[in-house]
MIMARMAR-346570 format. One record per atom (N, C-alpha, C): residue number from 1; residue in one letter; x, y, z. Coordinates in steps of 0.2 Angstrom, whole numbers. Layout:
<recs>
REC   num   residuo      px      py      pz
REC   NUM         A       X       Y       Z
...
</recs>
This chain:
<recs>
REC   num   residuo      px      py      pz
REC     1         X     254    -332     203
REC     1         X     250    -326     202
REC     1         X     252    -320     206
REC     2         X     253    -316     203
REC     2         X     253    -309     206
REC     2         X     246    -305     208
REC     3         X     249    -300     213
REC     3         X     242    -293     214
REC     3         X     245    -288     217
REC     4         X     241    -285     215
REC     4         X     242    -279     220
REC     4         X     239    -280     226
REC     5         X     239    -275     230
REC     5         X     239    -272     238
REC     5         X     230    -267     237
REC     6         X     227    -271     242
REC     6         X     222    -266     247
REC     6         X     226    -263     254
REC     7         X     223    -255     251
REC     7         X     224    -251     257
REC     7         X     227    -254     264
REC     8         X     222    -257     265
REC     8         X     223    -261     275
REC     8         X     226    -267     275
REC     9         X     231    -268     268
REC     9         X     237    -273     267
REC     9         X     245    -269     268
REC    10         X     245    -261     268
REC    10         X     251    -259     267
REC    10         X     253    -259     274
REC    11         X     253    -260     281
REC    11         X     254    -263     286
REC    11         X     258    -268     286
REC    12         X     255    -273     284
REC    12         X     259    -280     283
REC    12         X     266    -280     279
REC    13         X     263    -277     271
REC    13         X     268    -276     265
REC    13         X     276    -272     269
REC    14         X     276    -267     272
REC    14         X     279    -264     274
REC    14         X     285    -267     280
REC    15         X     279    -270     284
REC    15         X     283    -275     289
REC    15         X     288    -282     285
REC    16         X     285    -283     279
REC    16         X     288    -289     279
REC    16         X     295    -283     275
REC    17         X     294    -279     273
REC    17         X     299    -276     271
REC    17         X     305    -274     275
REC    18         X     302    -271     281
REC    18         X     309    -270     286
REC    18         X     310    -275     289
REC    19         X     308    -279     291
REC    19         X     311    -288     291
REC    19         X     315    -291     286
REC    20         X     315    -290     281
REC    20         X     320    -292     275
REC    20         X     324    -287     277
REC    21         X     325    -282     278
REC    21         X     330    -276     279
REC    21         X     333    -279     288
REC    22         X     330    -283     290
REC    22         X     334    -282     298
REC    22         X     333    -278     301
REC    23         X     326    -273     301
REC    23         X     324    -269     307
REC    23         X     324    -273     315
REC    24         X     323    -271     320
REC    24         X     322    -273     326
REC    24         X     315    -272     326
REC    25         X     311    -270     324
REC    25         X     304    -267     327
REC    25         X     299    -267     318
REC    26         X     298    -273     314
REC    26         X     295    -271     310
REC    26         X     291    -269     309
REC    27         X     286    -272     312
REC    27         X     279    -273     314
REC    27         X     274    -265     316
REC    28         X     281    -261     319
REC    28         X     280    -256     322
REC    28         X     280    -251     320
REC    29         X     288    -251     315
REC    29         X     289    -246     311
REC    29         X     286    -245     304
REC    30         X     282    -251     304
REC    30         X     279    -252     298
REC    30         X     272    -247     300
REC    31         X     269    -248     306
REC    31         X     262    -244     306
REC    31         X     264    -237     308
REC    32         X     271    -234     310
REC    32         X     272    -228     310
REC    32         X     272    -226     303
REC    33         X     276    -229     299
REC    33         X     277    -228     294
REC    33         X     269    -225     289
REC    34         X     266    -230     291
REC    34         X     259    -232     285
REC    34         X     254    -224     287
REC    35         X     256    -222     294
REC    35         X     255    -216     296
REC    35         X     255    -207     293
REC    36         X     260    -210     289
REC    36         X     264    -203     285
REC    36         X     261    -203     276
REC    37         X     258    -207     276
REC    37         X     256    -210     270
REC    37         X     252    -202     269
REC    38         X     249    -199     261
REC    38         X     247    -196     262
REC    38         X     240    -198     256
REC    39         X     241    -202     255
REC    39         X     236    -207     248
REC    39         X     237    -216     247
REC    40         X     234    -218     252
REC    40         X     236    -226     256
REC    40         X     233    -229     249
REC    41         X     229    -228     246
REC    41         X     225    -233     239
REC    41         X     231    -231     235
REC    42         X     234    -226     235
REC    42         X     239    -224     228
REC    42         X     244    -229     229
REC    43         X     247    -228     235
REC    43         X     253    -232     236
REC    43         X     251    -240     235
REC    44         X     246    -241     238
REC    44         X     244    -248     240
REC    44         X     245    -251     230
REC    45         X     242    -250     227
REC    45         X     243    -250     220
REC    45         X     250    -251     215
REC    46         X     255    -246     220
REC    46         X     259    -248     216
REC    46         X     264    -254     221
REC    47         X     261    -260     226
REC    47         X     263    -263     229
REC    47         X     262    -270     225
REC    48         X     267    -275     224
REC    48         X     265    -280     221
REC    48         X     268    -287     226
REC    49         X     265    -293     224
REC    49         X     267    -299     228
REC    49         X     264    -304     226
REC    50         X     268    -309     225
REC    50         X     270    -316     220
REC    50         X     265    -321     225
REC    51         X     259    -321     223
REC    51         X     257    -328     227
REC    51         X     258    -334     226
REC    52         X     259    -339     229
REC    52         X     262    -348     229
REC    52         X     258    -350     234
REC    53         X     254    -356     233
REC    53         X     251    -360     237
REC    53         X     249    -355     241
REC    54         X     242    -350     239
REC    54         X     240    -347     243
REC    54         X     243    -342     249
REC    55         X     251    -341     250
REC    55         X     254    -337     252
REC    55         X     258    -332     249
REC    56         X     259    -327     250
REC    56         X     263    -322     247
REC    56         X     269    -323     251
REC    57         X     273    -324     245
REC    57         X     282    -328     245
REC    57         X     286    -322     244
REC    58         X     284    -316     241
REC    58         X     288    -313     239
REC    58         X     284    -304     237
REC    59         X     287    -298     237
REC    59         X     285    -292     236
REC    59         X     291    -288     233
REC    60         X     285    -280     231
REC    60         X     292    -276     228
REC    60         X     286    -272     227
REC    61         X     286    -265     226
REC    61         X     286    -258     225
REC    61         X     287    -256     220
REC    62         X     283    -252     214
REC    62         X     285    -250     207
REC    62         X     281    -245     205
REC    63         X     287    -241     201
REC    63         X     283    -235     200
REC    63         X     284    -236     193
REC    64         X     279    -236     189
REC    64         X     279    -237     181
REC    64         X     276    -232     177
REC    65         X     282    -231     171
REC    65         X     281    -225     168
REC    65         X     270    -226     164
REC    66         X     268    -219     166
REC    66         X     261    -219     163
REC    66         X     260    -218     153
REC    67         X     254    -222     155
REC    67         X     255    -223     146
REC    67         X     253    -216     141
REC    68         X     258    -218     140
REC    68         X     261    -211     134
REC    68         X     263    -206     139
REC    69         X     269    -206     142
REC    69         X     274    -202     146
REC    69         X     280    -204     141
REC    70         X     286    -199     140
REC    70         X     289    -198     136
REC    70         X     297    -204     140
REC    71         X     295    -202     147
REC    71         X     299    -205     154
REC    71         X     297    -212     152
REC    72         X     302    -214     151
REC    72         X     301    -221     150
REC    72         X     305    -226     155
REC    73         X     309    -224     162
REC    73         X     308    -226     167
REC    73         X     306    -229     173
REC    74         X     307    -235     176
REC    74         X     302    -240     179
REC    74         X     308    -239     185
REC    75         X     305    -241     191
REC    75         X     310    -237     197
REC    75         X     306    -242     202
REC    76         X     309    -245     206
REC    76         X     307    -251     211
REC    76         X     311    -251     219
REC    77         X     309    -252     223
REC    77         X     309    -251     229
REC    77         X     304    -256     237
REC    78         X     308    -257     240
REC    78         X     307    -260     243
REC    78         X     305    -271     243
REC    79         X     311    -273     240
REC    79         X     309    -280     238
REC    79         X     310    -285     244
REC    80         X     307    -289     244
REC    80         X     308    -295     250
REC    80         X     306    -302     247
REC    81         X     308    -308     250
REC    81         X     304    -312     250
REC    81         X     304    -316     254
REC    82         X     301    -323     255
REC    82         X     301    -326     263
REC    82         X     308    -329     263
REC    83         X     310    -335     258
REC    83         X     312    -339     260
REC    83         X     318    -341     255
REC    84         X     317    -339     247
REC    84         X     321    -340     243
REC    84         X     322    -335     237
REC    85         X     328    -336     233
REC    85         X     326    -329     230
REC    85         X     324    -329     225
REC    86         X     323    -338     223
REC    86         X     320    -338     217
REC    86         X     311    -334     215
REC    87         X     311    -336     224
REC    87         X     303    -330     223
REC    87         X     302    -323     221
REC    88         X     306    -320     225
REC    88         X     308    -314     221
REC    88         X     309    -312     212
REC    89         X     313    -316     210
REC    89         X     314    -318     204
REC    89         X     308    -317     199
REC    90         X     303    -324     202
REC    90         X     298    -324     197
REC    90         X     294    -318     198
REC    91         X     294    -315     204
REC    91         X     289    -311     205
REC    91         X     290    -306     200
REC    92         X     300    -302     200
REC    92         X     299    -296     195
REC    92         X     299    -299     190
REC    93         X     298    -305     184
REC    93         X     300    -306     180
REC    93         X     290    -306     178
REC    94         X     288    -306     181
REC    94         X     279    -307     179
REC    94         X     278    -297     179
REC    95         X     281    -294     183
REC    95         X     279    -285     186
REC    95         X     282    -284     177
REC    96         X     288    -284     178
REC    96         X     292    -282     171
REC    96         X     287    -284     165
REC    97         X     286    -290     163
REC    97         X     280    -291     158
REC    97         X     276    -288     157
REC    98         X     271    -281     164
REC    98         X     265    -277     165
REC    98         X     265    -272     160
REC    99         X     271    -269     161
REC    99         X     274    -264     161
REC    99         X     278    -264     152
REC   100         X     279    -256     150
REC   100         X     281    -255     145
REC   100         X     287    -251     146
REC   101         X     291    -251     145
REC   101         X     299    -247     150
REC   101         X     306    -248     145
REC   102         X     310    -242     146
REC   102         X     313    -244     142
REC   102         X     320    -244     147
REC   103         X     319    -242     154
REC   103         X     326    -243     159
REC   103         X     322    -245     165
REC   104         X     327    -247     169
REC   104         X     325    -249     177
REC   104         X     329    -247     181
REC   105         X     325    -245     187
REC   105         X     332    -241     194
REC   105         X     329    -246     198
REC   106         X     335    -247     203
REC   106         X     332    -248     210
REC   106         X     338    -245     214
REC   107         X     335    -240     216
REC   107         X     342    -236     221
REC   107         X     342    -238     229
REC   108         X     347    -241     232
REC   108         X     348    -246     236
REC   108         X     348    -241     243
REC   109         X     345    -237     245
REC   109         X     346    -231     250
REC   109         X     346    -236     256
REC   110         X     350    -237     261
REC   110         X     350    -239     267
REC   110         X     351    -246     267
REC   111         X     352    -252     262
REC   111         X     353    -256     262
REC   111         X     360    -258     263
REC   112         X     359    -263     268
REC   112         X     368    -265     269
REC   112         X     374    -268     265
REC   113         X     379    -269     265
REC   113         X     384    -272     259
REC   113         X     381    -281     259
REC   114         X     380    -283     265
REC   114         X     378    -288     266
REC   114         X     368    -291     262
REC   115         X     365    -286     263
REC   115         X     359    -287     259
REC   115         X     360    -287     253
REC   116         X     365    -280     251
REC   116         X     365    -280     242
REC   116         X     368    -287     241
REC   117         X     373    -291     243
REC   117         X     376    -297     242
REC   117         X     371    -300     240
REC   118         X     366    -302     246
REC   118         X     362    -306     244
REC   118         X     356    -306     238
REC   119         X     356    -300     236
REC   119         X     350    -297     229
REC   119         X     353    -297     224
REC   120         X     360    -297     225
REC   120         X     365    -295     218
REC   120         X     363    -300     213
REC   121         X     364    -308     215
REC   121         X     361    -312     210
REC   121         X     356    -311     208
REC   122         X     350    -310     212
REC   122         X     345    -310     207
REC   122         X     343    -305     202
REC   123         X     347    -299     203
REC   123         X     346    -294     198
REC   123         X     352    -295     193
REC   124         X     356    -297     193
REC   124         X     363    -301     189
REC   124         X     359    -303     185
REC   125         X     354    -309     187
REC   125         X     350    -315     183
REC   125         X     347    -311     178
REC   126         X     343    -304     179
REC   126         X     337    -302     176
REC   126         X     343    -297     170
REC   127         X     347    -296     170
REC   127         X     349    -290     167
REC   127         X     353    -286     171
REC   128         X     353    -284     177
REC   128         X     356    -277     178
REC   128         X     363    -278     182
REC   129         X     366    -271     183
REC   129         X     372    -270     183
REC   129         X     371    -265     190
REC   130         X     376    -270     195
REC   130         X     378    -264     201
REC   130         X     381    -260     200
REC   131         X     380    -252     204
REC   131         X     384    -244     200
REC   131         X     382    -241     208
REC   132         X     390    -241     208
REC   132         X     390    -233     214
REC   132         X     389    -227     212
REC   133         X     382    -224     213
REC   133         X     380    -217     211
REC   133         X     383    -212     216
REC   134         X     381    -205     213
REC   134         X     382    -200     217
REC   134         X     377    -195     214
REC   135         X     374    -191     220
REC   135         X     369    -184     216
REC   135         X     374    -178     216
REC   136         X     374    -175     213
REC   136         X     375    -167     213
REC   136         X     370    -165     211
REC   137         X     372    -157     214
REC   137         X     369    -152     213
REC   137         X     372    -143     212
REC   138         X     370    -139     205
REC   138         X     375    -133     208
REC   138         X     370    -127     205
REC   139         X     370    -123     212
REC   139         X     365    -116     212
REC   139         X     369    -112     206
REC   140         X     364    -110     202
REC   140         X     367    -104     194
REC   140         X     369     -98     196
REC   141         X     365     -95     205
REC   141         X     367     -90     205
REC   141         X     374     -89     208
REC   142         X     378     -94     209
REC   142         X     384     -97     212
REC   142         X     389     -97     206
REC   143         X     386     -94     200
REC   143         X     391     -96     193
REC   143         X     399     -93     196
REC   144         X     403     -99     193
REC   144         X     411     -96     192
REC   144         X     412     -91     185
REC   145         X     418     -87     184
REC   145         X     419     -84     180
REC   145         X     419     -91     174
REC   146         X     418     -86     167
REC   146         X     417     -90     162
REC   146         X     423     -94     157
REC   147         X     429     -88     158
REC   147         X     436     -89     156
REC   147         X     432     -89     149
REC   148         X     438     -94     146
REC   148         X     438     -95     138
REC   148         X     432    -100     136
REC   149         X     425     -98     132
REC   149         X     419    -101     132
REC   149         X     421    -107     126
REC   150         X     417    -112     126
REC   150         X     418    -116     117
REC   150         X     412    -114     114
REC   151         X     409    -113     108
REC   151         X     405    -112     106
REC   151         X     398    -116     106
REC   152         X     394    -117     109
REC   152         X     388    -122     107
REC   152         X     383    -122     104
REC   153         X     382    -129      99
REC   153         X     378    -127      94
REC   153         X     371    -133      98
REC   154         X     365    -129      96
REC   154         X     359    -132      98
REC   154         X     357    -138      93
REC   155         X     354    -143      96
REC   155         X     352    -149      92
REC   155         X     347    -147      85
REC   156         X     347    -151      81
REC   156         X     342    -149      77
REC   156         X     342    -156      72
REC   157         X     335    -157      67
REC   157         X     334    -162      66
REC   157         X     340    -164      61
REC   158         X     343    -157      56
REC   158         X     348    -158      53
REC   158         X     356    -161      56
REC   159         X     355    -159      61
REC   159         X     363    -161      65
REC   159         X     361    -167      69
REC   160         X     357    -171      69
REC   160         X     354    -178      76
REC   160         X     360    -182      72
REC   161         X     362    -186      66
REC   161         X     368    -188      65
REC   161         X     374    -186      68
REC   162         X     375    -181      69
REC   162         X     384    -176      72
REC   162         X     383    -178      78
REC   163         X     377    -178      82
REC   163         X     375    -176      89
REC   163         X     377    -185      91
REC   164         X     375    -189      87
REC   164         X     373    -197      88
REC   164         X     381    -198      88
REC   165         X     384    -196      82
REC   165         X     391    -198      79
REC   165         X     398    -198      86
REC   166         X     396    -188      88
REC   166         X     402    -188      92
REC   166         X     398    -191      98
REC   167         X     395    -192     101
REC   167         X     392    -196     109
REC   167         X     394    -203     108
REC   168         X     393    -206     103
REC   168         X     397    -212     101
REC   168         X     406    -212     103
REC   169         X     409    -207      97
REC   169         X     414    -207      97
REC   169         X     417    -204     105
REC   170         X     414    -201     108
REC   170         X     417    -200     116
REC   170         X     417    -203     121
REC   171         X     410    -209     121
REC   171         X     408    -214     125
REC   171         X     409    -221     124
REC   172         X     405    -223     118
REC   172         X     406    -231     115
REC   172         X     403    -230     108
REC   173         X     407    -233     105
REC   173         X     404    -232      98
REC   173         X     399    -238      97
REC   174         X     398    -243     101
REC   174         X     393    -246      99
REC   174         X     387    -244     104
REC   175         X     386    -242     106
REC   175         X     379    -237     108
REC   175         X     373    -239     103
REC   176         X     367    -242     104
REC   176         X     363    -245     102
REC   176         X     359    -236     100
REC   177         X     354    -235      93
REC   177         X     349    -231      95
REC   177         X     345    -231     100
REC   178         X     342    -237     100
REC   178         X     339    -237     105
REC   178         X     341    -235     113
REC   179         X     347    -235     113
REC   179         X     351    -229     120
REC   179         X     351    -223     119
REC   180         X     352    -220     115
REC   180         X     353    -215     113
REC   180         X     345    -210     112
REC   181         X     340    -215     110
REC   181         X     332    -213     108
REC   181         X     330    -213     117
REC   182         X     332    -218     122
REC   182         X     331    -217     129
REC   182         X     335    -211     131
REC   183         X     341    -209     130
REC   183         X     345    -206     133
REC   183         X     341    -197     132
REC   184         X     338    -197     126
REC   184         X     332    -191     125
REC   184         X     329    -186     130
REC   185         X     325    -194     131
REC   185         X     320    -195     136
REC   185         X     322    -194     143
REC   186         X     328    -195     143
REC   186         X     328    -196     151
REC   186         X     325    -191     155
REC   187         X     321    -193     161
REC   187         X     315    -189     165
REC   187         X     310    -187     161
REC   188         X     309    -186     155
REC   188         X     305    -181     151
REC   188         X     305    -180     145
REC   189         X     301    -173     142
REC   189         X     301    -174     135
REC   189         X     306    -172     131
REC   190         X     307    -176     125
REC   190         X     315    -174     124
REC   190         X     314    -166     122
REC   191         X     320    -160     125
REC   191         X     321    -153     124
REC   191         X     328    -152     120
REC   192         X     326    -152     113
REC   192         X     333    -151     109
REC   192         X     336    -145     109
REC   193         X     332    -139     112
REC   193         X     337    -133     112
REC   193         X     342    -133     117
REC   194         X     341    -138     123
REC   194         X     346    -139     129
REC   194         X     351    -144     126
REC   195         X     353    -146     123
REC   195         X     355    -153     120
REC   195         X     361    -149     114
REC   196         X     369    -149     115
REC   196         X     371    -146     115
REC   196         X     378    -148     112
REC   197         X     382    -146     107
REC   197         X     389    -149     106
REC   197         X     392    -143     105
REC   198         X     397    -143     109
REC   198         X     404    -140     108
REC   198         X     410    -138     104
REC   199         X     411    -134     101
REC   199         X     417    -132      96
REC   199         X     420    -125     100
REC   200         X     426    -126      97
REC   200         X     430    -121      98
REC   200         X     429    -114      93
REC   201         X     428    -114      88
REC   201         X     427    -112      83
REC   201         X     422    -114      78
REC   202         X     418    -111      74
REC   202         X     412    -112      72
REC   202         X     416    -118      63
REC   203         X     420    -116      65
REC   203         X     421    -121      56
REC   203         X     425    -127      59
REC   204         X     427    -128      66
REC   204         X     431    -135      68
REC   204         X     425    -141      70
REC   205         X     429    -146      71
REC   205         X     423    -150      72
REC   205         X     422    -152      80
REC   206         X     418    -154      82
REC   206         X     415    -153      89
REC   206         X     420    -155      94
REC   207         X     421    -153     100
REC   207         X     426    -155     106
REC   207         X     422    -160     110
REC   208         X     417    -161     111
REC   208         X     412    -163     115
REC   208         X     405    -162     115
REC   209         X     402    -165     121
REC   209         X     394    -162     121
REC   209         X     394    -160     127
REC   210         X     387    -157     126
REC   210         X     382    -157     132
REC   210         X     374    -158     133
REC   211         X     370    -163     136
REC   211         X     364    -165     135
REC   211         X     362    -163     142
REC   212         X     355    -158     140
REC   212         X     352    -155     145
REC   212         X     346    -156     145
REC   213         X     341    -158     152
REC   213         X     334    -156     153
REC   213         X     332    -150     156
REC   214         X     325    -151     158
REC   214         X     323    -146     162
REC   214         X     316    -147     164
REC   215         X     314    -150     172
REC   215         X     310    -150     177
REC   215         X     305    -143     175
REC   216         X     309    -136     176
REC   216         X     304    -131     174
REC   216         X     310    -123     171
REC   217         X     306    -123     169
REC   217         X     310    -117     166
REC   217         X     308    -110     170
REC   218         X     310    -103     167
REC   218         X     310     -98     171
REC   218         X     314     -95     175
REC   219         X     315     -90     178
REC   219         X     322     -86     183
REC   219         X     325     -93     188
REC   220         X     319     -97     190
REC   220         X     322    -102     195
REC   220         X     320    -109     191
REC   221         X     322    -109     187
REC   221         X     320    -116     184
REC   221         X     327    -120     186
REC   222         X     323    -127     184
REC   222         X     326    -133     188
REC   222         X     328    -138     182
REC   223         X     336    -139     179
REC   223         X     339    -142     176
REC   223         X     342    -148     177
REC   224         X     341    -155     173
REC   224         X     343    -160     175
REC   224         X     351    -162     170
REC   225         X     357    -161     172
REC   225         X     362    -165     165
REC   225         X     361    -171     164
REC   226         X     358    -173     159
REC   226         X     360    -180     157
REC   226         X     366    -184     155
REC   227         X     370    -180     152
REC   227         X     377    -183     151
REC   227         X     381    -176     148
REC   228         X     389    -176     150
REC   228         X     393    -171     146
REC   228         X     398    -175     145
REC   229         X     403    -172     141
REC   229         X     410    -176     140
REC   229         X     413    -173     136
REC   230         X     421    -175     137
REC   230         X     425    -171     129
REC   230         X     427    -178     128
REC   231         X     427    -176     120
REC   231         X     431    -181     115
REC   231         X     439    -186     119
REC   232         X     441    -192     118
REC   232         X     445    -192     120
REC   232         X     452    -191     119
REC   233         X     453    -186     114
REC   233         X     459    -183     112
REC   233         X     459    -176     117
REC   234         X     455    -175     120
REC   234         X     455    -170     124
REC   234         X     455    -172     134
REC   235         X     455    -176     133
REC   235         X     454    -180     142
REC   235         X     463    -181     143
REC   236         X     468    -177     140
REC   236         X     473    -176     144
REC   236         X     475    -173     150
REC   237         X     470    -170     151
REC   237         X     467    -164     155
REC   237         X     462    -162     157
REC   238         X     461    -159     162
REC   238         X     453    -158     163
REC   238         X     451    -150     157
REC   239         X     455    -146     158
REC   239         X     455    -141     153
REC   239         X     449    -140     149
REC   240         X     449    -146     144
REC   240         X     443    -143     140
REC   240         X     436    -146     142
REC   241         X     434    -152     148
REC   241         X     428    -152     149
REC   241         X     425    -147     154
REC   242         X     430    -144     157
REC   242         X     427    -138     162
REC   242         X     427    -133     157
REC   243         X     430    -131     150
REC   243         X     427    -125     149
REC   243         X     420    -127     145
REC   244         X     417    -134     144
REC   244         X     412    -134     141
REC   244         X     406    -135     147
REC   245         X     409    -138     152
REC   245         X     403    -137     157
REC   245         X     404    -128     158
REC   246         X     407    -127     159
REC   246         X     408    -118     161
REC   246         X     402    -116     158
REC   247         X     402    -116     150
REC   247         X     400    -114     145
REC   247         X     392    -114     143
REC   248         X     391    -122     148
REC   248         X     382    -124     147
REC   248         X     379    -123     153
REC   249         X     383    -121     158
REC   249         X     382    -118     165
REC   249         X     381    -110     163
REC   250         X     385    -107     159
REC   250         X     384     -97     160
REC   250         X     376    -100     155
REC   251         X     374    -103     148
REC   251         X     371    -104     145
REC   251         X     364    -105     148
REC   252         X     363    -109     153
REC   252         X     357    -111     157
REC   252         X     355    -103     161
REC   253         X     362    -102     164
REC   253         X     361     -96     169
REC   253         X     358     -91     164
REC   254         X     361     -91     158
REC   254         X     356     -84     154
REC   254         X     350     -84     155
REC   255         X     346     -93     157
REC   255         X     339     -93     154
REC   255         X     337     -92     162
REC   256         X     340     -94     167
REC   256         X     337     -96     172
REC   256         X     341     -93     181
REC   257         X     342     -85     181
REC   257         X     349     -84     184
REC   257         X     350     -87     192
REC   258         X     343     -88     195
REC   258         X     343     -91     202
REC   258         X     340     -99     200
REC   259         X     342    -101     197
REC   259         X     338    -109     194
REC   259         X     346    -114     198
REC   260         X     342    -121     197
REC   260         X     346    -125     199
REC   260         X     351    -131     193
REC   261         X     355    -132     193
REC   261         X     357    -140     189
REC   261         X     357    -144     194
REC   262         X     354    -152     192
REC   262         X     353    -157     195
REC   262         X     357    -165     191
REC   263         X     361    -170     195
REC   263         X     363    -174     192
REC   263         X     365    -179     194
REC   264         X     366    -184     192
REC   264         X     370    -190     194
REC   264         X     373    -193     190
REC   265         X     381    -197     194
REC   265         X     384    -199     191
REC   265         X     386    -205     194
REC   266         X     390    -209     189
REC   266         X     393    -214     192
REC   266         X     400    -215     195
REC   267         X     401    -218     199
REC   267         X     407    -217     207
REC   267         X     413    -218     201
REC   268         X     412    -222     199
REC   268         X     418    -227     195
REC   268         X     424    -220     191
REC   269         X     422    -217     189
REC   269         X     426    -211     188
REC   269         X     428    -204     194
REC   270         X     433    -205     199
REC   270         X     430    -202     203
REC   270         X     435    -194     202
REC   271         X     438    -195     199
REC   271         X     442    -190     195
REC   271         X     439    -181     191
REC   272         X     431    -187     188
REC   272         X     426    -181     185
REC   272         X     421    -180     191
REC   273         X     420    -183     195
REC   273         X     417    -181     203
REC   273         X     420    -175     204
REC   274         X     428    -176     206
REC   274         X     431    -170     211
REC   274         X     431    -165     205
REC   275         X     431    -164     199
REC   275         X     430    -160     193
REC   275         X     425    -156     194
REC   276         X     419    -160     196
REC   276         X     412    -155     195
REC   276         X     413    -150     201
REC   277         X     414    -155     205
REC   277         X     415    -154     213
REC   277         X     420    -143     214
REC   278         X     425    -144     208
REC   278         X     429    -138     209
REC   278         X     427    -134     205
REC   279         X     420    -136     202
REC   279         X     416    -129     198
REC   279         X     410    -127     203
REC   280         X     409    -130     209
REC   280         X     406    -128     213
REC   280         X     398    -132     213
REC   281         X     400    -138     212
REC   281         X     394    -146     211
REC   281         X     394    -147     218
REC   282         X     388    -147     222
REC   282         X     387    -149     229
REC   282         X     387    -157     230
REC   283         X     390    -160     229
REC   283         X     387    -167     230
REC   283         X     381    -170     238
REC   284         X     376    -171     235
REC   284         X     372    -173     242
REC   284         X     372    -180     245
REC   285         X     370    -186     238
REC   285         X     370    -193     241
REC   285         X     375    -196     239
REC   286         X     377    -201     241
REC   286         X     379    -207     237
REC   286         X     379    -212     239
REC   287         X     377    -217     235
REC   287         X     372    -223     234
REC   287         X     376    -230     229
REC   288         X     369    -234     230
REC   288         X     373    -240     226
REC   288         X     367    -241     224
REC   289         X     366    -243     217
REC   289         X     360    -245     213
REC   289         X     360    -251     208
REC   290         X     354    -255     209
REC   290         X     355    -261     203
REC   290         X     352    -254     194
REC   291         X     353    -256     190
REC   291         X     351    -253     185
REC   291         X     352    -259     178
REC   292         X     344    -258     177
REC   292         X     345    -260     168
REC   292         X     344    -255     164
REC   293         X     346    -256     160
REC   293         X     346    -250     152
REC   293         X     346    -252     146
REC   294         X     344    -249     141
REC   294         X     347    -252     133
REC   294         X     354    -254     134
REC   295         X     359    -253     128
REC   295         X     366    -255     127
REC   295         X     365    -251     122
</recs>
């Protein structure tokens, strides 16, 4: 059986949490911690734990997308168990059944290479895949010069085929719709006018894309890249992905001139890291994350 948490249980839940993590002081930092709280019944809620023989053998923290939210989402934090891992197991394997989701995070912030070790199996087991992330960030009022722009054309229901076709041929051509329907969404509701493919010339056929959201719009609005890339006849070079990022960067800034871009990528290319990095992308974190998705 599974439950949730009453309020005057996040004390414990918390403790048993830095105790799996190898705090020296759990017990302690757990009630400084429950101190900072600013909504103890909110949190307590999304607090879950696998009862057995009337003991709680195991826990985890979830935040699940609300119904009818576009974000489809599910993000989890803080897991432990007492004894085995198979507790842990059943526990998110009953959480995940509650919930209606189309991706899973668990961003591993302050976990040691030692602890991921020992959770890698059980997230292996369930579907997910270990990925060194990294966040960027780059201020609009900060734009580089634009040089030689590519043309971009905005999504539209007539071109959702073109847009499906070349993100395919750039990325993996077996791309499920159903990744492609998630990838929309990501954060939010999908915005086709930010969603973007690149030509050099209006009669050639497209060099690449660019897929964009946005947190909020306006002079200081806050945009999130969901994915960019050029085709691979063009990755001899960085050449033409910097002139399409250049391109959807002046593009954003027309809309937003002191707004922000927000992003993350995966370590494993670290090549398009130092790329962003020399258009002037702040990188702030970088992390390790279990992650499930479509295909």
């Amino acid at each position: 059986m599974i439950r949730s948490l009453a309020p005057d249980e996040l004390p414990w839940f918390l403790s048993q949490t830095f105790a799996f993590m190898g705090h020296r002081d759990p017990t302690g930092f757990a009630f400084r911690s429950v101190k900072q709280l600013r909504d103890a019944e909110l949190e307590a809620d999304h607090c879950f734990i696998l009862m057995e023989n009337r003991k709680a053998v195991a826990g985890v923290y979830v935040i699940a997308p609300a119904k009818g939210e576009d974000d489809l989402n599910l993000y989890l934090a803080n897991p432990w168990f007492i004894s085995d891992a198979t507790q842990l197991e059943r526990l998110l394997r009953q959480v995940f059944a509650r919930f209606h989701y189309e991706a899973i995070h668990f961003p591993l912030f302050n976990y040691s290479e030692l602890l991921i070790k020992k959770l890698e199996p059980i997230f292996n087991s369930l579907g997910f895949f270990l990925e060194e992330t990294c966040d960027l960030r780059f201020e609009l009022s900060e734009l580089p010069p634009l040089g030689i722009p590519v043309i971009l054309e905005a999504w539209s229901y007539q071109a959702d085929q073109l847009f499906s076709q070349t993100y395919r041929q750039a990325e993996d051509p077996e791309l499920s719709d159903e990744y492609l329907a998630w990838l929309k969404r990501w954060r939010g509701p999908f915005q086709p006018d930010l969603w973007f493919l690149g030509r050099e010339t209006l009669d050639q056929d497209p060099i690449g894309y660019g897929f964009f959201g946005a947190h909020k719009t306006g002079i200081d609005g806050i945009y999130y890249m969901t994915a960019i890339g050029a085709l691979a006849e063009y990755r001899h070079s960085s050449e033409m992905l910097r002139r399409l990022v250049l391109s959807c960067m002046h593009e954003l800034a027309s809309q937003s001139p002191l707004g922000l871009i927000e992003t993350s990528m995966s370590m494993k290319d670290a090549k398009l890291i130092q790329i962003f990095e020399s258009l002037g992308f702040e990188t702030l974190n970088r992390y390790d994350k279990f992650i499930k998705r479509p295909h």
